[in-house]
N, C-alpha and C positions, 0 to 999 in steps of 0.2 A: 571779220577778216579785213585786213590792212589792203587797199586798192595795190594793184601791182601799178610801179611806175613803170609805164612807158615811153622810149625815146622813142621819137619817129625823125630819122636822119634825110634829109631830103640833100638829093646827092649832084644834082643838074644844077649850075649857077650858069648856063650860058645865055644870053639876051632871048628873048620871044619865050622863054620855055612853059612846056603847058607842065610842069612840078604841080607848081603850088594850085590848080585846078582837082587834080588827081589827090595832090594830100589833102586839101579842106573837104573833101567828101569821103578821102580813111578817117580824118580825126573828126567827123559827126558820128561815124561808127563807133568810135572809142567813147566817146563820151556820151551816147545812149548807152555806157553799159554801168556798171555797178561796181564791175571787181577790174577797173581800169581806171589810172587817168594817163594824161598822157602831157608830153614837154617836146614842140617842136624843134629841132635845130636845123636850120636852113644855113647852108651853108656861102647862099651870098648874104644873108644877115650877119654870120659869124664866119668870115673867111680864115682860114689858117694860113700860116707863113709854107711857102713851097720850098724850099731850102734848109734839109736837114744840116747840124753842125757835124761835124769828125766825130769820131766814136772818143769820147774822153773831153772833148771839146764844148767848151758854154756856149749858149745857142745863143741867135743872131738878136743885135736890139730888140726888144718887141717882142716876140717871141714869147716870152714868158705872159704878156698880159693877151696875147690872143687867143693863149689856149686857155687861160684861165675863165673864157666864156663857153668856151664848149666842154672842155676835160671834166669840170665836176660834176657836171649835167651825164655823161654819159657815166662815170665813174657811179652815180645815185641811181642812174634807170635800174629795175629789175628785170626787165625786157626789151629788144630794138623792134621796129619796122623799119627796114629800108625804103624809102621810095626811090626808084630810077630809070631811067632810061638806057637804053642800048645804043653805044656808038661803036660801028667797028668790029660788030659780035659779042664786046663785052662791056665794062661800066667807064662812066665819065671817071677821066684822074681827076677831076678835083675829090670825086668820094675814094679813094684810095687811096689818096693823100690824108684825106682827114681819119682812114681806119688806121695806116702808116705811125701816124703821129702818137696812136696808142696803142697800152698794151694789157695789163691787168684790165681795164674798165672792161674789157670784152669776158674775160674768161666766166667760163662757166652759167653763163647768160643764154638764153634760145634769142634768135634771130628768126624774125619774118621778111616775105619780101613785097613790094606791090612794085612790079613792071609797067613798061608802058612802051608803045611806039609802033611802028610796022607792023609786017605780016607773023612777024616772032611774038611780037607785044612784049619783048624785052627779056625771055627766056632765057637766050644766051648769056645776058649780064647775068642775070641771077645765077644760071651755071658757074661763072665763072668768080665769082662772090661765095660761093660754098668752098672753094678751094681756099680761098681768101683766108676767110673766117674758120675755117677747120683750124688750119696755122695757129692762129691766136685764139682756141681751147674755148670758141665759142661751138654753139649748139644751134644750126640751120634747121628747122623744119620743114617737115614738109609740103605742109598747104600753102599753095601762093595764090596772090592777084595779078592776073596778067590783061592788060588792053591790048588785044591788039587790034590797029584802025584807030587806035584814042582819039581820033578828033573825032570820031564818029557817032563813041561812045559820052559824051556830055551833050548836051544843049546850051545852047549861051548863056544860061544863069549859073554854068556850072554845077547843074543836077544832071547826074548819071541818069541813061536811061536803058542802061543793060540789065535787065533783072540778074542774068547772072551772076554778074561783077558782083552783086549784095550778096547772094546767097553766097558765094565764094570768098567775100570778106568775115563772114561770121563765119565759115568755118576754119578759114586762116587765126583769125583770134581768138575760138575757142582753142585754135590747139596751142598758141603762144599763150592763152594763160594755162593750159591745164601743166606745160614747160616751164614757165616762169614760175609757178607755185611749187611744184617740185625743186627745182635748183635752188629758188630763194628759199626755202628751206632746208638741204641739202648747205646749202653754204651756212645758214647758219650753225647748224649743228659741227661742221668742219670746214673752215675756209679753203678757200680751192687752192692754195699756194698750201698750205698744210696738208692736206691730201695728198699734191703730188711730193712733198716728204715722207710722207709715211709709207707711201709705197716704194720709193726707191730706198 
């Protein structure tokens, strides 16, 4: 069997952030396994332009070569992880700018989430990311990773020390691959733009 690729979208670019503590200990998960690999995109490594153009309109300088580091990458995933944080009840705008920006790469794909932050551990954003993504004919699951207390949850070498948090990542990605195996198969046999013609 062909490893499902996974993108893991890390969605927080703001200074001090504990993201990439949180993602380096999902993506040891992923890559003890067998039927996963996985393609980070951090999104202060790969920033996107904030300024969509007019509908009709050629988009702004640049534009074309900043997506061209993230677009094909999520375009090839057969599966997402979000990682995020909660600001406000819901998710940082930079990651909603970067979902904004596209729109086939999502469809017909399952999304996972892994939260982080306060006494929620970032529940709310993930609520509000299923609305998101229902929109653009992706496929939310239901097992998620949530911290909440996250700084309380790692040690300084950034090893988790919540046995939970583990068992609750293996069953979050058992269920995004047994999702990603069916859809990537599913779409091969009818791609998801053809589907929705044949039913209308």
């Amino acid at each position: 069997m062909t490893p499902l690729k996974i993108a893991v979208l890390v969605g927080s670019t703001r200074d001090g952030r504990f993201a990439p503590v949180v993602t380096s200990w999902l993506t040891r998960h992923i890559d003890g396994r067998d039927d996963m690999t996985v393609d980070v995109i951090d999104l202060v490594k790969t920033p996107l332009p904030v300024v969509f153009p007019d509908f009709g309109a050629p988009p702004q300088p640049g534009t074309e070569e900043l997506l061209a580091a993230v677009s094909p990458r999520l375009a090839a995933a057969d599966a997402f992880v979000i990682v995020t944080p909660e600001y406000n009840h819901s998710f940082p705008a930079s990651l909603k700018n970067a979902i904004d920006w596209h729109g086939v790469e999502w469809h017909g794909k399952p999304v996972g989430f892994v939260s982080y932050g306060g006494i929620s551990g970032g529940l709310r954003a993930v609520e509000a990311l299923r609305l998101v993504l229902a929109e653009l004919n992706a496929m939310t699951i239901r097992e998620t990773v949530s911290f909440a207390g996250v700084w309380q949850r790692f040690d300084g070498e950034g090893a988790c020390v919540d046995e939970a948090a583990d068992g609750a990542a293996v069953a979050m990605l058992d269920q995004l691959a047994w999702w990603g195996l069916a859809l990537r198969d599913a779409r091969a046999v009818r791609p998801f733009g053809k589907a929705l013609e044949e039913v209308a």
